[in-house]
N, C-alpha and C positions, 0 to 999 in steps of 0.2 A: 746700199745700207749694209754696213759691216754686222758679225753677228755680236757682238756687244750693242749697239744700237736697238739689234733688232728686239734682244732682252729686256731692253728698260722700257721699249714701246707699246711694244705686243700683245704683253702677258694680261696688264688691265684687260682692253679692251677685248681680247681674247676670250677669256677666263668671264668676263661679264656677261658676254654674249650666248655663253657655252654654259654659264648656271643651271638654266635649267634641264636642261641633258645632265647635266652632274647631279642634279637635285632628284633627277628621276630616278638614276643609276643608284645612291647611296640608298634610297629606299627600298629598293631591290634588297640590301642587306641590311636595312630595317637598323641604319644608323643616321642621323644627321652631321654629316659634315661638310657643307655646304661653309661653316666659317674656316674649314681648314684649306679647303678649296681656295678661298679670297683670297685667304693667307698667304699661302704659297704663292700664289701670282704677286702680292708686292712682295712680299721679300724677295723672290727673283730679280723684280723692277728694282727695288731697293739698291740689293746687291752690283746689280750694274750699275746703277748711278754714280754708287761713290765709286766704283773701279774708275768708271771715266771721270772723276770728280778730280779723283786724287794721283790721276794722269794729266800734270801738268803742264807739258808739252802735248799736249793731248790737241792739234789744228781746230780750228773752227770747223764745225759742221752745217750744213745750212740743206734741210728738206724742202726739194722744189720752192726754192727763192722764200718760202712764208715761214720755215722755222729754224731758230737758230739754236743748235747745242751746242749752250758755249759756257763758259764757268759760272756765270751768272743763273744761267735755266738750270743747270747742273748743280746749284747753291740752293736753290726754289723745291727743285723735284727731290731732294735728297730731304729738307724738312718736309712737304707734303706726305711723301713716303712711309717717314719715320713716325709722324702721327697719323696715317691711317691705321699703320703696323699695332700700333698700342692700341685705338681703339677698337681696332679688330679682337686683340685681345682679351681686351677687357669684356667686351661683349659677347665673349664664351660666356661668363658666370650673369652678368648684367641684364640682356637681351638674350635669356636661355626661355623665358618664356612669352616670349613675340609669338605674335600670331602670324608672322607672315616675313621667319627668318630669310626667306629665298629673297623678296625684295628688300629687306636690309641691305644684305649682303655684295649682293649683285649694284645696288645703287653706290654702294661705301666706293669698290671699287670704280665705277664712272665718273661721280663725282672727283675722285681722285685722280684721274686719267684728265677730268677736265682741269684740274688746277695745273697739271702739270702741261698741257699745252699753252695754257694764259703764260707760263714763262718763259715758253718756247718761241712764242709768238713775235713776230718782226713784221708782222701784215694786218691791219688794224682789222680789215675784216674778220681771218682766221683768228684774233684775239678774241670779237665779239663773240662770235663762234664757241671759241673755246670757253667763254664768260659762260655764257647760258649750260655749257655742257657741265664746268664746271657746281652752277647754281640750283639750277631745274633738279636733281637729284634732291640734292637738301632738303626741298621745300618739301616733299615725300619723307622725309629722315625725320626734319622735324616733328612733322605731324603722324609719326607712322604710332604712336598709339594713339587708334582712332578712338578708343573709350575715354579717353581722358581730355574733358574739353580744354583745360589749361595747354596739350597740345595741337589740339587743333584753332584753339587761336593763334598759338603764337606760331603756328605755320602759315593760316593766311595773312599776319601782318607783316609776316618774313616774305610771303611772295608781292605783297602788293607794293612795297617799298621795296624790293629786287623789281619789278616789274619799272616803278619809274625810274630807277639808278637803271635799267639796262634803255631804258626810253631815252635819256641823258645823253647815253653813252654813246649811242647807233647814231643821235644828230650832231654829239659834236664831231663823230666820226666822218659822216656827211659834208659838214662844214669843210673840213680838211679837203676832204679829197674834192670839193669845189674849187677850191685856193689852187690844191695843190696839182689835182689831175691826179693825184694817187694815192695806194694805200701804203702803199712801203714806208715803214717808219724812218729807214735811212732815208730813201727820196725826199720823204716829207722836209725831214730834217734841211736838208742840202737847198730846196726850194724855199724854204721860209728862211734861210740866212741872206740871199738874194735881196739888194735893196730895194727891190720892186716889191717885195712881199712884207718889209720889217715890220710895217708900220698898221699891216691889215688889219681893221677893226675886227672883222669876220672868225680872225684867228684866237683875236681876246674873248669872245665868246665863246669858241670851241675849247678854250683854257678854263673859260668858269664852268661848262658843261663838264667837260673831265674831271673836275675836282668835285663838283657836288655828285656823279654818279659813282666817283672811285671812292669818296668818302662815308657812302652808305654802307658801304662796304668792307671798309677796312673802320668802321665806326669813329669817323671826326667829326667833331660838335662843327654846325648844327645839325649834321645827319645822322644821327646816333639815337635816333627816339627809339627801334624797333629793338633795342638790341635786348635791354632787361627783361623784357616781354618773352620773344624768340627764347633767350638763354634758360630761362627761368621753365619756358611750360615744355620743352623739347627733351627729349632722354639725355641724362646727362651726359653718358659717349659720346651723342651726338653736339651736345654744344663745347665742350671739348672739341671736338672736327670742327665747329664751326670760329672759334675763338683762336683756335691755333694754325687750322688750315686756311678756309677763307677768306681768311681775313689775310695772312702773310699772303696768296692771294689775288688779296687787292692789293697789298701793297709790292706785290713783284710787277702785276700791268700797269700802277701809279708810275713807278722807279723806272721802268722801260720807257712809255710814252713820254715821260718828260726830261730825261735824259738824253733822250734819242731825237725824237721828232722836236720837241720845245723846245730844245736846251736854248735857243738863239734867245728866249724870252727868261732866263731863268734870273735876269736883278729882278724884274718883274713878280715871275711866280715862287719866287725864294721869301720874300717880303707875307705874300698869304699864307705859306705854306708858317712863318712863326707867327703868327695870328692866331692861325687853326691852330698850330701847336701849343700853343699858352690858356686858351681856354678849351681845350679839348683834355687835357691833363688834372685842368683845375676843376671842369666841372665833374668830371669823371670820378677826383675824388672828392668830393664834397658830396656826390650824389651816394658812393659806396659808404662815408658815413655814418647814413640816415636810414639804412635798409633792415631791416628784423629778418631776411632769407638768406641763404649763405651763398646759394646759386646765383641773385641778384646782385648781391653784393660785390661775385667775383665779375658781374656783368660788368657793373659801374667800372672797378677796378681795369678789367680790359680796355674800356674807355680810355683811361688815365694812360695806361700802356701806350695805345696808339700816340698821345699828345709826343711822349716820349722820342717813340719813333721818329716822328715827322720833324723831330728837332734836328734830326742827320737831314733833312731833304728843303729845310730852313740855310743851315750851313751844307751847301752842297758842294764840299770839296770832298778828296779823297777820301779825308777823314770823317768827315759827315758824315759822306754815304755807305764807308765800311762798318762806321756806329752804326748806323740804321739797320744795314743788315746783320752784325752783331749780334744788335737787340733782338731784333726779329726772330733769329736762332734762337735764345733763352726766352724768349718773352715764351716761343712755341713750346720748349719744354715745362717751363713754370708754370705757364697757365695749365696745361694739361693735365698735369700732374696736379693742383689744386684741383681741376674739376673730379681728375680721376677719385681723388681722397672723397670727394662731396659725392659719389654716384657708392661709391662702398659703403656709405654712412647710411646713404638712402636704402642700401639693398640692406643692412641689418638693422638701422633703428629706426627707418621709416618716416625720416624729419629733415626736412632743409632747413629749419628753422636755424637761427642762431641759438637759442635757450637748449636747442638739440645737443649741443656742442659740448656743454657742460661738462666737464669729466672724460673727454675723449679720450685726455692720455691715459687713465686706467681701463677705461674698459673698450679702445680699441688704439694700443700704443703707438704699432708701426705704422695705421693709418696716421696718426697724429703727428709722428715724430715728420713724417713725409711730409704731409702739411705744412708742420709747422716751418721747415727748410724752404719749401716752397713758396711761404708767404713771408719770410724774411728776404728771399730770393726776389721779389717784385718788388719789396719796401725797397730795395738796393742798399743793402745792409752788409759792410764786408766781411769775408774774402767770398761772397758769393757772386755767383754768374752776374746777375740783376746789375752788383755794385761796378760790377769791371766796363760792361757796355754804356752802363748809363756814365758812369766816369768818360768814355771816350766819346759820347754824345756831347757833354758838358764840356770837355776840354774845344771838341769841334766849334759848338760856338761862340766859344771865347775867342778862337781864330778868328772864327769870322766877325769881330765886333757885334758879336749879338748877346755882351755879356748880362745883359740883363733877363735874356732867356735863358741861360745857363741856370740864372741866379732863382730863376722863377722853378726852375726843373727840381734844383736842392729843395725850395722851402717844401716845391709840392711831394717830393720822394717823403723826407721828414714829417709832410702832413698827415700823408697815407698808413705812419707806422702807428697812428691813432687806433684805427681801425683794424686795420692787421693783429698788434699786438692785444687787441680786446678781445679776438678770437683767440689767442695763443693763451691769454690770462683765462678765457673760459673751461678750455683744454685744459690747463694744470693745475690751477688753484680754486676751479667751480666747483661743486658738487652738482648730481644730477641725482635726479627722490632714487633711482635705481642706479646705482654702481658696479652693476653685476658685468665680469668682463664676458664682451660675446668673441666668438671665431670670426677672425679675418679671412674675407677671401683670400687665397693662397694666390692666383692670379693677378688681383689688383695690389696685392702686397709685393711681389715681384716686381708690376710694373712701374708702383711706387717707389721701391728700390734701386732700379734702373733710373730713375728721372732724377730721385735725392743724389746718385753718383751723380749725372752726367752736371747736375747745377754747383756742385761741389768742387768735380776737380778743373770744370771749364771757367770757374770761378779760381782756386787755388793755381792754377798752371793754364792763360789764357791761351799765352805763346802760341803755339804750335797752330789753332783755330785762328786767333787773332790776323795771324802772319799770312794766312791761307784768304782769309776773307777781304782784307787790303788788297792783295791784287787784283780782287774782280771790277771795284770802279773803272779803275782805267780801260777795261776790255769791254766794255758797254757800247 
């Protein structure tokens, strides 16, 4: 292990382990810095990532046969990363007065170290591994204000629907390596193209296990009950992490498993994957609608996001799958930055409410104006990030004759700015009984700044990202 490697690995799990030694120490000097501690350990990981990221003659790398750092995992850990970085952030001012910042803190990181092995992962076992390491933290993140019953449901309904999506996921894994005799994603792959294997009923089960356990996960209708619930009673940093991190996620162990090990089935699994796509979009937004909470509503919305996605994994050509991942990119800063706006709202005017909303742009502007970039950035409204991906999604399945998902994709984008634009008209032309401007967090206003750039000019000037993200299909 070169020491680049050893940077992007280490520090998580390092830095997690070693919290409370650091947590004892800074009380010694009778300060809490415990979130600067986190910090510094991803931005290190961070920082290494993209050096190898953006080393693109950079060989494959492969840890004792089970992990592979290759442009693809180095695509995954680099957005994991980037929104742990922010909600770290954020949760200087947000989560300042937690009762129990050590297990914040120390979880943000693991959890984050787990997602970033899920796309490492080439060994279905070390996957499932990496699943749970990635998810078990959360379910603590969720529910970590324990006075607040709205969070502690929506952390057991998070664990118990994670528990059968991981239940799913162990037997179709099981299945395989019956067939297969193994866990290696590539073996599998290479044995199920074999005529003796094509036709295995054993294997079409292990295909619908995968997809109902990966789908709880990356939220596709009809696995998607837990999400409004989870999003809605969870801190909103945390659901932020959970909309933007694992959820991309699930959909980097989706993307590997079935490129890799399935692909010999993909007329097959291409066919369900635009099914789930066309009602996971439509319900998603029809559900965000009808919602009176803003948190809920960006639930639904995430929903709708996902359908989006899975239209690259519908049309699973180059283009597809560099849409998907694309998206996936922006979906992770938009949404983020949406929840970021809703967690700033809640810490000064103490309301999710939509009717909250009323008057945002006066009396808290740059939250608002960030918002508002950010939810025209999801309606995919151009020249923003949102319009550019979802355009290369659409064109992908016009390639593949699946114009009539394309066609499904435009009405439901167009449906969604119903809703979107009724929060933007609440913001500017509502009145609220108080219009008194309050002070923005100076940190969430930053981080909001940072996110309205990065949707802006990855939106105005795709190129240089766009071109980068194309080459990773074919290295899969």
């Amino acid at each position: 292990m070169d020491l680049l490697t050893a940077l992007f690995l280490l520090p998580l799990p390092l830095f997690g382990l070693l919290t409370p030694a650091a947590d004892w120490l800074f009380r010694t000097v009778k300060k809490n810095l415990v979130p600067y501690w986190t910090l510094t350990a991803l931005l290190v990981s961070l920082g290494s990532a993209l050096v190898m990221f953006l080393q693109t003659q950079r060989p494959l790398t492969l840890v004792s046969g089970v992990l592979s750092i290759d442009a693809f995992s180095l695509f995954f850990a680099v957005i994991f990363l980037l929104i742990s970085v922010l909600v770290n952030v954020t949760s200087l001012s947000y989560m300042s007065r937690t009762e129990n910042p050590l297990a914040y803190y120390g979880l943000l990181l693991f959890s984050t170290f787990g997602m970033i092995l899920v796309a490492l992962s080439v060994d279905l076992v070390v996957l499932f591994v990496s699943w749970e390491l990635m998810s078990v933290p959360t379910y603590v993140l969720t529910g970590i204000l324990k006075k607040d019953p709205a969070s502690n449901e929506a952390a057991l309904k998070y664990f118990l629907v994670s528990a059968l999506s991981s239940g799913l996921v162990i037997y179709a894994i099981s299945l395989l390596f019956g067939i297969t005799k193994s866990t290696n994603m590539i073996v599998i792959g290479e044995a199920l193209s074999s005529q003796n294997l094509l036709l295995e009923p054993l294997t079409v089960v292990a295909i619908a296990l995968f997809i109902a356990g990966f789908g709880m996960k990356v939220a596709a209708v009809p696995f998607h009950m837990w999400i409004p619930d989870a999003y809605e009673g969870a801190p909103t940093t945390i659901a932020a992490l959970l909309a933007a991190g694992t959820k991309s996620g699930g959909f980097a162990a989706l993307i590997r498993v079935f490129f890799v090990s399935l692909a010999v089935y993909k007329a097959d699994w291409s066919v369900i994957f635009a099914v789930i796509a066309l009602l996971t979009m439509t319900l998603g937004n029809v559900g965000a609608l009808t919602q009176k909470s803003f948190t809920r509503l960006l639930a639904y919305s995430s929903i709708a996001q996902s359908g989006y996605i899975m239209i690259g994994l519908a049309a699973p050509t180059t283009l597809g799958v560099g849409g998907a991942l694309f998206h996936i990119l922006n979906h992770s800063i938009m949404k983020s930055a949406a929840f970021f706006a809703a967690a700033a709202v809640m810490m000064k005017l103490s309301t999710t409410a939509l009717d909250g909303y009323s008057g945002l742009g006066k009396r808290m502007p740059h939250t608002a104006l960030a918002l508002t970039i950010s939810l025209l950035a999801l309606a995919g409204v151009p020249p923003l990030n949102g319009f550019m991906s979802k355009l290369v999604l659409f064109t992908a399945a016009m390639e593949s004759n699946l114009s009539w998902l394309a066609l499904a994709g435009v009405l439901n984008s167009a449906f969604s700015l119903a809703y979107y634009g009724w929060i933007i008209k609440r913001m500017y032309l509502d009145d609220a009984p108080d219009m008194t401007r309050v002070k923005e967090p100076r940190l969430f206003v930053s981080v909001l700044a940072f996110s309205a750039a990065v949707i802006i000019l990855t939106g105005v000037y795709p190129e240089p990202v766009l071109s980068v993200i194309m080459m990773i299909p074919s290295r899969l």
